[in-house]
N, C-alpha and C positions, 0 to 999 in steps of 0.2 A: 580159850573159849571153844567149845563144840560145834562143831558145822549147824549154820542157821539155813532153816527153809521156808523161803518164800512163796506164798500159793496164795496166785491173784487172777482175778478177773477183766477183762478187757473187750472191749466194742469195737473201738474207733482208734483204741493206742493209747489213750495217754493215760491211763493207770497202769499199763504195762513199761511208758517212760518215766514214770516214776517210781517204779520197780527198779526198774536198772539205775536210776539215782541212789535206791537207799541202796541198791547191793554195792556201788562205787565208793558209799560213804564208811561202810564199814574197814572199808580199806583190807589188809592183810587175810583179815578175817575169812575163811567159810564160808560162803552163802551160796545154794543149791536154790534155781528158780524154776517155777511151777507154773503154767498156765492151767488154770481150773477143765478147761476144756479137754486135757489128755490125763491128768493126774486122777489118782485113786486114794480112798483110805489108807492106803499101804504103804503110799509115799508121804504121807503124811508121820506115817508110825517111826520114819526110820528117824528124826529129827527131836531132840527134847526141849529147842529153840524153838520155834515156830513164826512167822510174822503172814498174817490173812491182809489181805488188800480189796476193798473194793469199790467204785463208785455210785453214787446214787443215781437211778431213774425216775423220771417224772415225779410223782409228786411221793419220795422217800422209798420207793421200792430199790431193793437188792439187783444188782448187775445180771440177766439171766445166769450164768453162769455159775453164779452161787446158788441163784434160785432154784435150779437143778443138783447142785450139789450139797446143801446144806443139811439134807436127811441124814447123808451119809455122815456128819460128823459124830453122830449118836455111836458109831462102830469103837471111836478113838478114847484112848482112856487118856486123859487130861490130866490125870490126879499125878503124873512125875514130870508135868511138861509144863515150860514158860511161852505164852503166847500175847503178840504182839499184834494190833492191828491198825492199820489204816484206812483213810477214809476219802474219796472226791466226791465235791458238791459243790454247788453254786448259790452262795448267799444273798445275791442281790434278786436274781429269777427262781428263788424256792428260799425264803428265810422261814417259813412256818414249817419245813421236813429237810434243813437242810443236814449233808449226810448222814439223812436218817438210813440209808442201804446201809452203814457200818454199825449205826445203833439197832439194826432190825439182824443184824449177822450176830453180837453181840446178846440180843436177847434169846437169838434162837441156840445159842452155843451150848452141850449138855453141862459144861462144866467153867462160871464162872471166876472161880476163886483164883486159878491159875491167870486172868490179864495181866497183864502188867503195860508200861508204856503211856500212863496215863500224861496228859496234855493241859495248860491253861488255856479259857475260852476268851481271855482278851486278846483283842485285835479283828476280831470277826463280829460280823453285824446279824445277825438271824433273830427271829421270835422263838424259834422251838426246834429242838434237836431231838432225837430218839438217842442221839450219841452223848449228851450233857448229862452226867451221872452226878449228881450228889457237887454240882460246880465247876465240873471239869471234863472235858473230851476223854471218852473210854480208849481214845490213841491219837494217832496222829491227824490232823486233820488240814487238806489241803483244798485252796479254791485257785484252782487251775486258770479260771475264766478271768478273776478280777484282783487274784493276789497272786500271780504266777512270778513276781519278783521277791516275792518270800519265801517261795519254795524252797529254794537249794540251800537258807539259812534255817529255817524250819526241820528240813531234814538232819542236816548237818548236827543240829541240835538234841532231836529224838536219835540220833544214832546215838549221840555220846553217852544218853541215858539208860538208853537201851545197853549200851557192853557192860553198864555196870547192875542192873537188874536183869539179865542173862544169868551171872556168874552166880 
């Protein structure tokens, strides 16, 4: 498998600890990690893997971090690249937007067709997602706050899927 790159946003830490869980999960594998805040289009180009991470604010907005970087994805051509995303939000204190920050990253992306990594929505309680496409989470979706004992089998899970829609 080709070196995978991680490029995530982070506040407080803990979409950046869960960065370092999915790169753990990959095990053997490649994975190059990116903090949104120094990285460039460029580091993004070197990669044909891709995985975006980010969590939601208030009521469904994007992580500043994206906020500020999301123009720039217009630069990257998509059309020979596999891209992956994840998502933190909190279902019980926002079920009407919850991570909608990874379904508003997702609508703004110039080039759809290339996700992959898509998710089941059972087990999570919300009214409305910006990330719920046609049934299913457009990736991975974690609730740090009220499901953080699922996390590491959740990941664990989207990784194995991920090696084989990578390839």
């Amino acid at each position: 498998m080709e070196t995978i790159g991680i490029f995530y946003g982070s506040t407080y830490g803990m979409t950046e600890k869960v960065t370092e869980k999915i790169k753990k999960a990959f095990g053997r594998a490649k994975v190059d990690v990116y903090n949104l805040n120094t990285a460039s289009p460029e580091d993004m180009t070197k990669y044909k893997n891709l995985i975006f991470g980010t969590s939601a604010w208030g009521i469904g907005e994007m992580q500043d971090d994206w906020e500020y970087f999301i123009d720039k994805l217009a630069e990257i051509d998509f059309s020979e690249r596999k891209l992956a995303l994840f998502g933190l939000g909190d279902q019980k204190e926002y079920p009407e937007s919850f991570v909608d920050g990874m379904g508003t990253l997702y609508c703004r992306l110039p080039d759809k067709s290339c996700v992959i990594g898509q998710t089941a929505i059972d087990g999570y309680d919300f009214y409305f997602s910006l990330a719920n496409k046609d049934g299913k989470f457009i990736g991975l979706v974690l609730d740090e706050h009220h499901q953080k004992n699922l996390t590491d089998e959740r990941i664990k899970k989207w990784v194995a899927q991920l090696k084989n829609e990578f390839i």
